[in-house]
C-alpha positions in Angstrom: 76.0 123.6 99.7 73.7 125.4 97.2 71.1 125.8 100.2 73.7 127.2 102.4 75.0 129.6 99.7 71.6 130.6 98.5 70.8 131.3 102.9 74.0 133.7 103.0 72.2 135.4 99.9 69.0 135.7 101.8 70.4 137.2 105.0 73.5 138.3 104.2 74.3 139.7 107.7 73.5 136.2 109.1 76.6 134.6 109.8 75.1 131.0 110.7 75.4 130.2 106.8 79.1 131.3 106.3 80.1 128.9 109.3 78.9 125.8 107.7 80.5 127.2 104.2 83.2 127.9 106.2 84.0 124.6 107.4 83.3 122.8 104.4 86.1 124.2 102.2 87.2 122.0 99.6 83.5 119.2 99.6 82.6 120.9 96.6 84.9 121.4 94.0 82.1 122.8 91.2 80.8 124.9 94.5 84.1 126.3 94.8 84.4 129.7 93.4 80.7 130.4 94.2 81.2 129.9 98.3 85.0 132.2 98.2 82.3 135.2 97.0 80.3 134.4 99.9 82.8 133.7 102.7 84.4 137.0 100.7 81.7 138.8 101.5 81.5 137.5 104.8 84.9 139.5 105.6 83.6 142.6 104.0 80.0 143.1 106.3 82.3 141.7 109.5 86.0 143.1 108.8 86.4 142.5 112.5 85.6 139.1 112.5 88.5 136.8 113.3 86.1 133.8 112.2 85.1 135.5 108.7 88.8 136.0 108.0 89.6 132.5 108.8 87.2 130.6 106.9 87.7 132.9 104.2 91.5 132.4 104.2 91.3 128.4 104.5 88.6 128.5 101.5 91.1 130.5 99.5 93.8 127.8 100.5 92.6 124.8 101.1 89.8 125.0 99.2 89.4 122.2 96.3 91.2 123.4 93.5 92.8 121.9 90.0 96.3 123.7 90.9 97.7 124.8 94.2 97.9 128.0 95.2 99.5 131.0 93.5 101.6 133.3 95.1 99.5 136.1 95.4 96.6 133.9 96.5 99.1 132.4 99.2 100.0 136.2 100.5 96.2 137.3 100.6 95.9 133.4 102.9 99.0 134.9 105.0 97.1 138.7 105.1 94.0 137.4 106.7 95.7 134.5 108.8 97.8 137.5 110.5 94.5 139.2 110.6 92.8 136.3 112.9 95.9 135.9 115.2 95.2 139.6 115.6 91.7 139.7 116.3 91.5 136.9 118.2 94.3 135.4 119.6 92.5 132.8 121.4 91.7 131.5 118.7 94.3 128.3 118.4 93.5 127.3 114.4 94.7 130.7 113.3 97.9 130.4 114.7 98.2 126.8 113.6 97.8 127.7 109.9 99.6 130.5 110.1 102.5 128.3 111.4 101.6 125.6 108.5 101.7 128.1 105.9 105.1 129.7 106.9 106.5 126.0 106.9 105.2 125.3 103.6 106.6 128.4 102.1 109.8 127.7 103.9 109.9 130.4 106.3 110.8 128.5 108.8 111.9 131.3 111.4 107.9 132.8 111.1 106.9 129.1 111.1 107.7 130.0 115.1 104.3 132.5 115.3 103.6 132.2 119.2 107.4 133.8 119.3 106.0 136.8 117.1 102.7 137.2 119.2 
């Protein structure tokens, strides 16, 4: 994972390196905090990118962590979540989540997404 961070560093406009990070949320707990600034930064050079704001919302989520989630850390997973659906609505895992995250926070009407999209 160091390798793969240290590549987005190099090319920072590459997205092949935020892809694997992105799919390996939560191998590497002591890796943690240093691939979020990376798949973070991901969102900020491709704000368009329903892929960047997916991997980057599932790190902040799912991503290994002591505690679970705080509330504002579970509205900024919800912000880019909606933001994938939007982007790309093809793109099945966003509306999963989404869906997932409603039901865990007991929204249970929004749980419903493909109703709202």
């Amino acid at each position: 994972m160091k390798s793969l961070c240290a590549a987005a560093d190099l090319a920072p406009a590459d997205p092949r390196p935020y892809e694997f990070l992105g799919e390996m949320y939560g191998v590497s707990p002591d890796l943690a905090e240093e691939v979020t600034e990376r798949l973070a930064r991901y969102v900020q050079i491709e704000p368009k990118n329903a892929r960047a704001h997916y991997y980057y919302a599932m790190n902040l989520w799912k991503g290994q962590r002591s505690s679970p989630a705080t509330l504002g850390e579970l509205d900024r997973v919800e912000k880019h979540l909606k933001e994938v659906v939007t982007l790309d609505p093809t793109l099945a895992h966003g509306f999963l989540q989404l869906g997932t995250l409603y039901a865990d926070r007991h929204r249970d009407p929004e749980a419903r997404v493909s109703e709202h999209w």
